[in-house]
N, C-alpha and C positions, 0 to 999 in steps of 0.2 A: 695611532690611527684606530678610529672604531670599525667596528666589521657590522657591518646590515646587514640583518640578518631578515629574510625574507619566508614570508608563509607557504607551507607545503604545498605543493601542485599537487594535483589529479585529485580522483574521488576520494570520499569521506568514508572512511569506514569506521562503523558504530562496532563497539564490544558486544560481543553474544554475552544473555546472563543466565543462568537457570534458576528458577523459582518454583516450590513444588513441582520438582520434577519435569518440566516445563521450558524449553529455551527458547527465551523472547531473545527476539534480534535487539536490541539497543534500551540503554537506563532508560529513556524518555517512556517505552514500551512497559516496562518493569514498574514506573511512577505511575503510569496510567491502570497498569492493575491492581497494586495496591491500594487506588485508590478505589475507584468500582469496588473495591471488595471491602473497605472499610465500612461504604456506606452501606453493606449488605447489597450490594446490585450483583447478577447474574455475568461473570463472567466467563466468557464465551473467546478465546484466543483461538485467530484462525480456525474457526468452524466452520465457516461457510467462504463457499467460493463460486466466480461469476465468471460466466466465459464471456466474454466482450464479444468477442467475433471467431464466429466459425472457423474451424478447419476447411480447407478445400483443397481442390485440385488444380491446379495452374496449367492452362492452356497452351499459353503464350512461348515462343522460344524465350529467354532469359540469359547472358550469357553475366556471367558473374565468378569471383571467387566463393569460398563458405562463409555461411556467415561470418565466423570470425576473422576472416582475409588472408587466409592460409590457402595453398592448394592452387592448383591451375585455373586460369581464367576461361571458363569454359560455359555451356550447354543446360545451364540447368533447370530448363524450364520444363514442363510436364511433370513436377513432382509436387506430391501433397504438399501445401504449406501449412503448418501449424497452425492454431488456433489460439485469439490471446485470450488470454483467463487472468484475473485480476481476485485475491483474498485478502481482505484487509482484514488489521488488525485487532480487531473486537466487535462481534454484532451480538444484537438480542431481539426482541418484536417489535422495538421504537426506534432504536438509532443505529447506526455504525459511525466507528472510530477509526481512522486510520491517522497513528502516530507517524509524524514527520519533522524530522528535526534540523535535515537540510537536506532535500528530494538530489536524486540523478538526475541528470538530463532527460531519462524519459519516461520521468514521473509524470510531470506534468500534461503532457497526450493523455497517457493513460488514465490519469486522474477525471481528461475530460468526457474519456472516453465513456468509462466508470459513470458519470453523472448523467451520460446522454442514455444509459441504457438504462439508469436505476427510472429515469422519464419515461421511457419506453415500454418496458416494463410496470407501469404504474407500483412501483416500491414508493409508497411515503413512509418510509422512516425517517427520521432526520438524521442527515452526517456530518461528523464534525472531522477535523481535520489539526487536533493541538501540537505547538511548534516546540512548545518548552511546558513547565512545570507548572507555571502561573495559567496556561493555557487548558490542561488538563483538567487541573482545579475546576476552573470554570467550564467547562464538560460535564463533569458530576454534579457539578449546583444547577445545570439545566438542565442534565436530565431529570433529576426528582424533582424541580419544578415542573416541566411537561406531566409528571405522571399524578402527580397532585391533582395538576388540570382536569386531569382526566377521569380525576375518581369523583 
């Protein structure tokens, strides 16, 4: 009799690596800066960060458990809500990089979110978003392409 054996449920979680001193969340992240740094480019890990949308005050009654679904179902409206804040993975004066090698469930909002405010905001940098290694690669031949342009 064979046994089927079936692929693991729930999220993905990537190996933390350190690198000069440094821990990037996942290889994919780790390939992305060695690369930037081979070709001499300016890396910048988690430097910068973008609040998406305000913190505020919430009026409304709410009745709900805690976020994480623990706790009585209760009352919890008239309290601060947090503010979402989004740091990707590598910026510099031209571009931002946010390595993704298989996003959460709520990447993807955020992701849009992220693009609706860098419009807003008038940020033209260009961002790239590499899935895998071949991906990266080609991140770094476009950036020193762009900057070529530009000189």
């Amino acid at each position: 009799m064979r046994i089927k054996r079936t692929k693991k449920k729930g999220p993905v979680t990537s190996k933390k690596v350190i690198y000069k001193d440094i821990e990037l969340k996942s290889g994919l992240e780790l390939y992305m800066y060695k690369a930037l740094e081979s070709f001499g480019l300016d890396v910048n890990y988690e430097k910068e960060t973008f609040e998406l949308i305000a913190s505020f005050n919430s009026h409304n009654d709410c009745f709900e458990k805690q976020s994480n679904g623990k706790g009585d179902f209760k009352n919890r409206g008239g309290l601060k809500v947090r503010g979402i804040t989004y740091t990707p993975d590598f910026t510099d004066y031209d571009y931002i990089i946010e390595c993704k090698g298989r996003p959460n469930d709520s990447f993807p909002i955020k992701w849009k979110i992220f693009k609706k405010h860098l419009l807003l905001s008038n940020d033209k940098r260009t961002i790239y978003k590499p899935q895998n290694q071949k991906d990266c690669d080609e991140v770094v031949k476009l950036i020193i392409e762009n900057r070529q342009k530009t000189i």
